[in-house]
VOKE-532466 format. One record per residue: residue number from 1; residue in one letter; x negated, y negated, z negated of N, C-alpha, C in turn. Coordinates in Angstrom, 1 decimal. Atoms other than C-alpha are relative to their C-alpha. Example, Ala and Ser with C-alpha at 12.3 -4.5 7.8 and 13.67 -1.06 7.14 Angstrom:
<recs>
i,aa,nx,ny,nz,cax,cay,caz,cx,cy,cz
1,a,-0.9,1.2,0.0,-12.3,4.5,-7.8,-0.9,-1.2,0.0
2,s,0.9,1.1,0.0,-13.7,1.1,-7.1,0.8,-1.1,-0.8
</recs>
This chain:
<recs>
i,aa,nx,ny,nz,cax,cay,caz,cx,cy,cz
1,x,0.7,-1.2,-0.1,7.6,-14.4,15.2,-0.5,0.5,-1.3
2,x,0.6,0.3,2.0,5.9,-14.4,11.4,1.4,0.7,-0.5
3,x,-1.3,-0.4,0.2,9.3,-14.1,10.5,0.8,1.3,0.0
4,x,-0.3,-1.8,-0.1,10.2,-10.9,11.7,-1.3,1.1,-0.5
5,x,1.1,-0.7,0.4,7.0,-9.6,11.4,0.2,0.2,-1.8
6,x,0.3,-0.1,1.5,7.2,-10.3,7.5,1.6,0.5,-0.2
7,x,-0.7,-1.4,0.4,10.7,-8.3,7.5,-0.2,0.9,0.2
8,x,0.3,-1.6,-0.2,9.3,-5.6,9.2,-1.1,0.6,-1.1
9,x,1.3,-0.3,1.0,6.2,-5.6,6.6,1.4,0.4,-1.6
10,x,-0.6,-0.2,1.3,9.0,-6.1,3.8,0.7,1.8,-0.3
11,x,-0.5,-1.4,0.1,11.1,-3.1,5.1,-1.3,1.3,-0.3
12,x,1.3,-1.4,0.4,7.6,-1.0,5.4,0.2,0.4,-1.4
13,x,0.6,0.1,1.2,7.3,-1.9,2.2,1.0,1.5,-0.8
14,x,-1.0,-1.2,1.1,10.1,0.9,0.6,-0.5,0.8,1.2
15,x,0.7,-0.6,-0.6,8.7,3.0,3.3,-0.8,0.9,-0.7
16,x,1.0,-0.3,0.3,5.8,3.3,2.0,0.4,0.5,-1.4
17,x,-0.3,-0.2,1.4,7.2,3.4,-1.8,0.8,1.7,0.1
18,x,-1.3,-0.7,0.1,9.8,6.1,-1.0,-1.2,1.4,0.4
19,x,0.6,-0.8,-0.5,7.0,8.3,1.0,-1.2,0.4,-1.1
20,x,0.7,-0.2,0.6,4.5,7.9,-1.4,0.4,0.5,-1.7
21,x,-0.8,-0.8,1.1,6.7,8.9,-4.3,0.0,1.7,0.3
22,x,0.4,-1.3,-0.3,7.2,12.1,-2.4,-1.2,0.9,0.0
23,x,0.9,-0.9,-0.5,3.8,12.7,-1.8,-0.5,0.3,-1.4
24,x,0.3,-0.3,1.1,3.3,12.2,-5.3,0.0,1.5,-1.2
25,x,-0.3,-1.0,0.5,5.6,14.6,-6.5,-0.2,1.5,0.6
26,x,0.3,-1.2,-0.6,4.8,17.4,-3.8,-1.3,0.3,-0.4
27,x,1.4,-0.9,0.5,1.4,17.3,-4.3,-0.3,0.0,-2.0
28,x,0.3,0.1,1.7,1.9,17.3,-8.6,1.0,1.6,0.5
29,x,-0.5,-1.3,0.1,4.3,20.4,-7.8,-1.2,1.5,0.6
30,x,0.9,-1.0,0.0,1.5,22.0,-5.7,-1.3,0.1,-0.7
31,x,0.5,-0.2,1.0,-0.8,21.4,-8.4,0.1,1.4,-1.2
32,x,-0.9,-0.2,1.0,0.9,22.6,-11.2,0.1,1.7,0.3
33,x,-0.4,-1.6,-0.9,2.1,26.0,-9.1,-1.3,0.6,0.5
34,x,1.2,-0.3,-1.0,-1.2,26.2,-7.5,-0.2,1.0,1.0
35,x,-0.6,-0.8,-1.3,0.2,26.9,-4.1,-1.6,-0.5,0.9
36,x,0.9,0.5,-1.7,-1.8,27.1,-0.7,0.7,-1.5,0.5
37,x,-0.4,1.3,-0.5,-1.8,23.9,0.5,1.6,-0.1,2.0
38,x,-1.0,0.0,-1.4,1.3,24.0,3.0,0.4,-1.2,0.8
39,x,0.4,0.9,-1.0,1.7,21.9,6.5,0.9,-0.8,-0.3
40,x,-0.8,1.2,0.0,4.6,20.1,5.4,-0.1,-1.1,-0.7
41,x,1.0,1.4,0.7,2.8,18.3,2.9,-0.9,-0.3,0.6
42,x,1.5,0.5,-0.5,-0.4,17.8,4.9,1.0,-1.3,1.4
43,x,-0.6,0.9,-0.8,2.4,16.0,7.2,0.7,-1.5,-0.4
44,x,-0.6,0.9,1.2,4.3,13.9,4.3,-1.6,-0.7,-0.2
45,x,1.0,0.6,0.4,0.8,13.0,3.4,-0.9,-1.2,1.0
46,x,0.4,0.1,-1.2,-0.3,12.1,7.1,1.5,-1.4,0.2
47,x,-1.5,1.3,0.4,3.4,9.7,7.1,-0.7,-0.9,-1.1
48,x,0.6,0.8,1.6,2.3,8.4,3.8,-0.8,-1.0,1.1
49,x,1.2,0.6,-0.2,-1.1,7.2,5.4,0.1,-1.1,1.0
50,x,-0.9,0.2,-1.3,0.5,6.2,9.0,0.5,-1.6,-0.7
51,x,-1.6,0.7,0.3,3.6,4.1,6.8,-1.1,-1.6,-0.6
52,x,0.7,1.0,0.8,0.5,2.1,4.7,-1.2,-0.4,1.0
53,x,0.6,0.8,-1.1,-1.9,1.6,7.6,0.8,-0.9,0.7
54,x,0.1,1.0,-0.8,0.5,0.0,10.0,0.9,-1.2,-1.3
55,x,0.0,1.4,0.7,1.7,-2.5,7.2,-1.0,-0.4,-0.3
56,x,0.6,0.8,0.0,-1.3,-3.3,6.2,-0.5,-1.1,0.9
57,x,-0.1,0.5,-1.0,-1.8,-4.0,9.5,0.5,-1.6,0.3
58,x,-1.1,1.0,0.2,1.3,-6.1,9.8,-0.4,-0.9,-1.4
59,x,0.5,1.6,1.1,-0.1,-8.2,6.5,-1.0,-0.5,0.1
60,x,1.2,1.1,-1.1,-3.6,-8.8,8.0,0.5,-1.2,1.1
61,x,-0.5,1.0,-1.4,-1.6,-10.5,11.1,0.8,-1.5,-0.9
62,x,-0.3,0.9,1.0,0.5,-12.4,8.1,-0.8,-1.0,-0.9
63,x,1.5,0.5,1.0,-2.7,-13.0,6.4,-0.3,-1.5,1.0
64,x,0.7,0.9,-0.6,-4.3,-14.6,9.2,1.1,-1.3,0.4
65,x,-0.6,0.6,-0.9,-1.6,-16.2,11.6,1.5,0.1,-0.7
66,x,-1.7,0.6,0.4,1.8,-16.5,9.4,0.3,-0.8,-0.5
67,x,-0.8,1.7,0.3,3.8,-19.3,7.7,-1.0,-0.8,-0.5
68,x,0.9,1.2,1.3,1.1,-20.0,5.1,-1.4,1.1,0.7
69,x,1.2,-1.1,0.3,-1.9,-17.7,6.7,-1.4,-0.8,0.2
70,x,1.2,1.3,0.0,-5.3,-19.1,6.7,-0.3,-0.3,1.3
71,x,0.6,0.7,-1.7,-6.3,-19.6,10.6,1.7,-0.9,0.3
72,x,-0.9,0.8,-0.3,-2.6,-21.3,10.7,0.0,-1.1,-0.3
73,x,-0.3,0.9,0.4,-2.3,-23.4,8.2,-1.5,-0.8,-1.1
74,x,0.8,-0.3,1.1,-5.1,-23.4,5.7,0.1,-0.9,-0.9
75,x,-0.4,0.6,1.4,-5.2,-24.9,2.2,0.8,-1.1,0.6
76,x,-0.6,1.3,-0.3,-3.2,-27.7,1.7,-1.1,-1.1,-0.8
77,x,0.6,0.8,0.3,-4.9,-31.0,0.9,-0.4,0.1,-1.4
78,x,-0.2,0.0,1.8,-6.2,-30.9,-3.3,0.2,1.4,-0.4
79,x,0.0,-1.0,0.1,-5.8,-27.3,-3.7,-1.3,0.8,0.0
80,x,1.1,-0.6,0.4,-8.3,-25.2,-5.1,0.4,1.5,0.2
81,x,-0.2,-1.7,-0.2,-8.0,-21.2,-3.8,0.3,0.9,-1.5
82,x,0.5,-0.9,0.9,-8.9,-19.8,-7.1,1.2,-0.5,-1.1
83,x,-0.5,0.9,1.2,-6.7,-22.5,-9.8,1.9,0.0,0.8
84,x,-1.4,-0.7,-0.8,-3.3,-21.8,-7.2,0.4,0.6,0.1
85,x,-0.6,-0.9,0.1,-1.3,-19.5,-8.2,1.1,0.8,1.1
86,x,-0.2,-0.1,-1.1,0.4,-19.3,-5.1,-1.0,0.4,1.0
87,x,1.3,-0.2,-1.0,-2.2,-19.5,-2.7,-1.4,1.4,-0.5
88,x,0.5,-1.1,0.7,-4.4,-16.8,-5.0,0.3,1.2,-0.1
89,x,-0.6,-0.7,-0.4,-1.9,-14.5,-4.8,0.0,0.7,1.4
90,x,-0.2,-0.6,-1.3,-1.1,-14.5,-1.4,-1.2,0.5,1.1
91,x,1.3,0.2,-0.7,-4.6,-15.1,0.4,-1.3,1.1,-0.6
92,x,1.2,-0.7,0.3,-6.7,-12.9,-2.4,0.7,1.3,-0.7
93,x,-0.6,-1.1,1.0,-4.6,-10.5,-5.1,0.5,0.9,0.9
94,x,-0.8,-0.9,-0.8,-2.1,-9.2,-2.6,-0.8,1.2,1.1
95,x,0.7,-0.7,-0.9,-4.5,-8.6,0.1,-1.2,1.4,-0.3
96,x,1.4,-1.0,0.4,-7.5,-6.9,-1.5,0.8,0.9,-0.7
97,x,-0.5,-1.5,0.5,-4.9,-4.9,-3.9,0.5,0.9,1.0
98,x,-0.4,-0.7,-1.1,-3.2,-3.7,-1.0,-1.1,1.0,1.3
99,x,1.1,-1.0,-0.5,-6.2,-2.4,0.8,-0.9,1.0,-0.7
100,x,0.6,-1.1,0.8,-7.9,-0.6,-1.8,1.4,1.0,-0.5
101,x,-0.9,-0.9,0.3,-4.3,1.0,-2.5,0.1,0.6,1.5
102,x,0.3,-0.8,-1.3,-4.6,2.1,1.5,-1.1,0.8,0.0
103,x,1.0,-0.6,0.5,-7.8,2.7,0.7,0.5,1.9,-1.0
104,x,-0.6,-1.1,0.9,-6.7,5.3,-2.1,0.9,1.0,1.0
105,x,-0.9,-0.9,-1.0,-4.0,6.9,0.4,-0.7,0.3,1.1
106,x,0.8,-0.5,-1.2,-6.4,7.6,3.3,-0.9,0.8,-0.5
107,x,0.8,-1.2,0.7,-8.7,9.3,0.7,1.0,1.2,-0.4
108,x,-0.9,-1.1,0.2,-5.7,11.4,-0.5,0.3,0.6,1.0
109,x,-0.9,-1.1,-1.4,-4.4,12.4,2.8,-1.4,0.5,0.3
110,x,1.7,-0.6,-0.9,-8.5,12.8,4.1,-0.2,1.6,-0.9
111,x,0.4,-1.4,1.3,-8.7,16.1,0.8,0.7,1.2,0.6
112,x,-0.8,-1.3,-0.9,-6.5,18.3,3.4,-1.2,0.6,1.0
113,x,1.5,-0.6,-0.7,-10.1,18.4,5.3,-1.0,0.5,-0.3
114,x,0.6,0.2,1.2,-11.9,19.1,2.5,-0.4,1.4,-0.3
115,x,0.3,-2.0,0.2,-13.3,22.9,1.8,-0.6,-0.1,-1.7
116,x,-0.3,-0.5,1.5,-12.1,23.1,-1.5,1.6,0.5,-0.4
117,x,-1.2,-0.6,0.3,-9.7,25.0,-3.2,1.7,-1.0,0.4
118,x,-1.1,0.8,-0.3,-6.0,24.1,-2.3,0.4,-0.5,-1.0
119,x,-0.4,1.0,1.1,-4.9,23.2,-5.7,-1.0,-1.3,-0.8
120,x,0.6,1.3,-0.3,-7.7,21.0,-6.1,0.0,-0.9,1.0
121,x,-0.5,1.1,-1.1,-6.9,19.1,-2.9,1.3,-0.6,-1.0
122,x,-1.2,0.3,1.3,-3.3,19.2,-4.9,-0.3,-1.2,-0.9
123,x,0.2,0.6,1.4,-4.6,17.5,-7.9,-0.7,-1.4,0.6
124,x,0.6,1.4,-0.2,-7.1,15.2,-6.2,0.8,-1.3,0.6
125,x,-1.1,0.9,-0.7,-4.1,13.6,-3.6,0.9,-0.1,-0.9
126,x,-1.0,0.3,1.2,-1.9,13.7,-6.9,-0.7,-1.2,-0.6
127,x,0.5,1.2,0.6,-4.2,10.9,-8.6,-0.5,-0.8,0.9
128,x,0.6,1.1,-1.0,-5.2,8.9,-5.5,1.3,-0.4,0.2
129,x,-1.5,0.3,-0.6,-1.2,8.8,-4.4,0.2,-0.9,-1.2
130,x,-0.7,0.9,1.8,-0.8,7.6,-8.6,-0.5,-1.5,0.2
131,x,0.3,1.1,-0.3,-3.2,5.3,-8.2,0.5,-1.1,1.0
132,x,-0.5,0.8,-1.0,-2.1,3.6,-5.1,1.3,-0.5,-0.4
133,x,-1.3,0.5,0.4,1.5,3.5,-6.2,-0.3,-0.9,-0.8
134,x,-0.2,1.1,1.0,0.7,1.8,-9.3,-0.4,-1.6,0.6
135,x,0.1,1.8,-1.2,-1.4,-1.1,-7.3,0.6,-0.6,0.7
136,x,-1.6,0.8,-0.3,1.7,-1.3,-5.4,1.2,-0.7,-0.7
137,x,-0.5,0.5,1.5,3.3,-1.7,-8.0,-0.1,-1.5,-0.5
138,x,0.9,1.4,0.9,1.6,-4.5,-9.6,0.2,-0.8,1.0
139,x,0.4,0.7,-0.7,0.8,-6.2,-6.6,1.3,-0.5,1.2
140,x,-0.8,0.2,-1.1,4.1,-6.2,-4.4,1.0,-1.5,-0.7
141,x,-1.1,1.4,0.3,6.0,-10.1,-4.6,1.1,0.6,-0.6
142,x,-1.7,-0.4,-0.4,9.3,-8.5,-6.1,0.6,-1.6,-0.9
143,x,-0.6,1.3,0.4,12.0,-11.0,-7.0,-0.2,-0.3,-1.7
144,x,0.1,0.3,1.3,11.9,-13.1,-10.5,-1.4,-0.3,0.0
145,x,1.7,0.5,0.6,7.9,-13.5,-10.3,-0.1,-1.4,0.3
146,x,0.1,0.8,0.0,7.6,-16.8,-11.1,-1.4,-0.2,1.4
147,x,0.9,0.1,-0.9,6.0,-18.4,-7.6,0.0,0.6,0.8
148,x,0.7,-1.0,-0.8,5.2,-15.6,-5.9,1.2,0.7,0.5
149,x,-1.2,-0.8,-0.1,8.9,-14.0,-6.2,0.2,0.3,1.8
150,x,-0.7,0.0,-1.6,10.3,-12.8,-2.6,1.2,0.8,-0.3
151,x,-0.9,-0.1,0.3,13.5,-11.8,-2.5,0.0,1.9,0.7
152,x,0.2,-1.4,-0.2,14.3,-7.2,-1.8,-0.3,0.0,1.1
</recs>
């Protein structure tokens, strides 16, 4: 079960990258142009939010209850949370970056409700989307990271 679960979190994962690029670039073009905010972005942005809630989701469930999650397995014997680079990663970095980069994307999409100008909505969901990506960024296992690596 874990198992699938953590490929459907993996596939999210370009999901989320692929959507959030988009939303990047639409709301940097309605910036820029300083259009009325139009519905197909407020929908792109609404996906975006959707695509990074239910993974998070799916990596709370990983968190707690998968191969290595803490109500499963917890530390192994001699292991210090903080000095394990493995276990530090997975149990504290990944998680907390990952929600504060949801975090960031639920504030971006929330600026469509917002009674302020549309190119300011624009601008403000253009640097909350930046931010989030880059924490993704940083923060996603890709292959070659010593330890931590997971494979695409």
């Amino acid at each position: 079960m874990s198992s699938v679960l953590l490929q459907v979190h993996s596939i999210l994962r370009w999901v989320i990258l692929i959507l959030l690029f988009l939303s990047i670039v639409q709301s940097f073009i309605g910036w820029i142009r300083r259009r009325e905010l139009r519905e197909v972005d407020a929908k792109l942005w609404l996906f975006t939010m959707i695509s990074a809630h239910t993974t998070l989701l799916i990596g709370l469930i990983l968190l707690l209850f998968g191969r290595f999650g803490i109500l499963s397995t917890g530390l192994p014997e001699g292991v210090i949370l903080m000095k394990d680079k493995f276990y530090r990663f997975y149990w504290v970095e990944h998680p907390v970056a990952m929600l504060v980069a949801t975090i960031f994307i639920t504030i971006g999409r929330g600026v469509v409700k917002k009674q302020i100008t549309d190119p300011l909505k624009y601008k403000r969901a253009f640097w909350l989307f930046l931010l989030a990506l880059l924490i993704i960024l940083a923060t996603i296992p890709w292959p070659g990271r010593e330890i931590i690596g997971r494979g695409l």
